[in-house]
N, C-alpha and C positions, 0 to 999 in steps of 0.2 A: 700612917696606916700600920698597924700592928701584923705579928705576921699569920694571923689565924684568918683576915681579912683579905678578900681579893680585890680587884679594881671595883666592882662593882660596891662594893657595901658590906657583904653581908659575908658569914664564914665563909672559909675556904670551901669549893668547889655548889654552893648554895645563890640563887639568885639573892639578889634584896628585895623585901617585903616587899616594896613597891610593885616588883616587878612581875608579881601573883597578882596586883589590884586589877579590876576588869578597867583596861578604859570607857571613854566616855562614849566609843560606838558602839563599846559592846554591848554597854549599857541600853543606848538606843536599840539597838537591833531585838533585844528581849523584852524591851517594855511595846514594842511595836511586834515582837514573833517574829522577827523578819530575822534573815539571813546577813547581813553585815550594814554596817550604817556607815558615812561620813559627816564629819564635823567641819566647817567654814568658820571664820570669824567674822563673815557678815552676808547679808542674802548678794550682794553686789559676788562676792568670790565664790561662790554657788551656783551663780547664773556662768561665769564663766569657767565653771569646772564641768558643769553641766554641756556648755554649747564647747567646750575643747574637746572634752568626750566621745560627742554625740555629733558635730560636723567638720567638715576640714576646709582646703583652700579649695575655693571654687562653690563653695555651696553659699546659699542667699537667705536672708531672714525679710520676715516681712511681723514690725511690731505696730505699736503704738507707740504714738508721737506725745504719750501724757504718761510715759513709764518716770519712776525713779530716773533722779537725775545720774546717779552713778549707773544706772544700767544706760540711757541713752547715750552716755560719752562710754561704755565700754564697748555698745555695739556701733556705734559710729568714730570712734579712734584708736582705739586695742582690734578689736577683731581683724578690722582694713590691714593690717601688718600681718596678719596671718592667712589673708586671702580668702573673709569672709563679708559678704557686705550684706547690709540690711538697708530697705527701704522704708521708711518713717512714716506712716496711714495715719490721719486725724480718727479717736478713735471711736467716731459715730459710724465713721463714713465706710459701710460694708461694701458700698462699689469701688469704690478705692482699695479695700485691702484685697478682693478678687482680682482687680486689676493690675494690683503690683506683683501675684505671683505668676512666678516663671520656670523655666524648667530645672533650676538651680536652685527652687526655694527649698529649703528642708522641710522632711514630712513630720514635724516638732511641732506640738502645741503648748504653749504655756501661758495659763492663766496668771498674769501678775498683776496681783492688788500691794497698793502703797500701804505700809502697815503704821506709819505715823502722821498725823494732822502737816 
């Protein structure tokens, strides 16, 4: 490093280029109008950024028993360590998923369709 250059890259007392590029939420957040975005590197780490967020220890989920395989082992063996539990409803059976909530279930909906064969 020369000495016109700071840690970062670029002259002395100046970011590096990079550090002016919009990242990839900001990018989201303007192609959508929206206010700020997050990025995941998979829908599995989105479901649980989303339910870390939005419930804690002692609240109950009530899914379907035909989600993504990575989502049914994160709500049936990740969450349980954090003191959330879900109960698994085949997912025809609308008496069943009335039946399994309780007064712990969160008031979350989320529509999850499989996006690959």
């Amino acid at each position: 490093m020369n000495e016109e250059q700071n840690g970062a890259g670029g002259p002395e007392g100046e970011a590096a280029p990079e550090a002016a590029a919009p990242t990839a939420e900001e990018r989201l957040a303007a192609l959508e109008n929206g206010v700020g975005a997050v990025c995941t590197a998979s829908g599995t780490a989105a479901m649980h950024l989303a339910i870390a967020t939005l419930l804690g220890a002692g609240d109950h989920i009530v899914a379907s028993a035909s989600l993504y395989g990575g989502t049914i082992n994160l709500l049936t063996q990740t969450l349980p360590r954090f003191g959330i539990e879900t109960t698994l409803v085949k997912p025809r059976d609308h008496a069943g998923f009335s039946a399994a909530v309780t007064r712990q279930t969160a008031r979350y909906r989320r529509d999850h369709r499989q996006s690959r064969p």
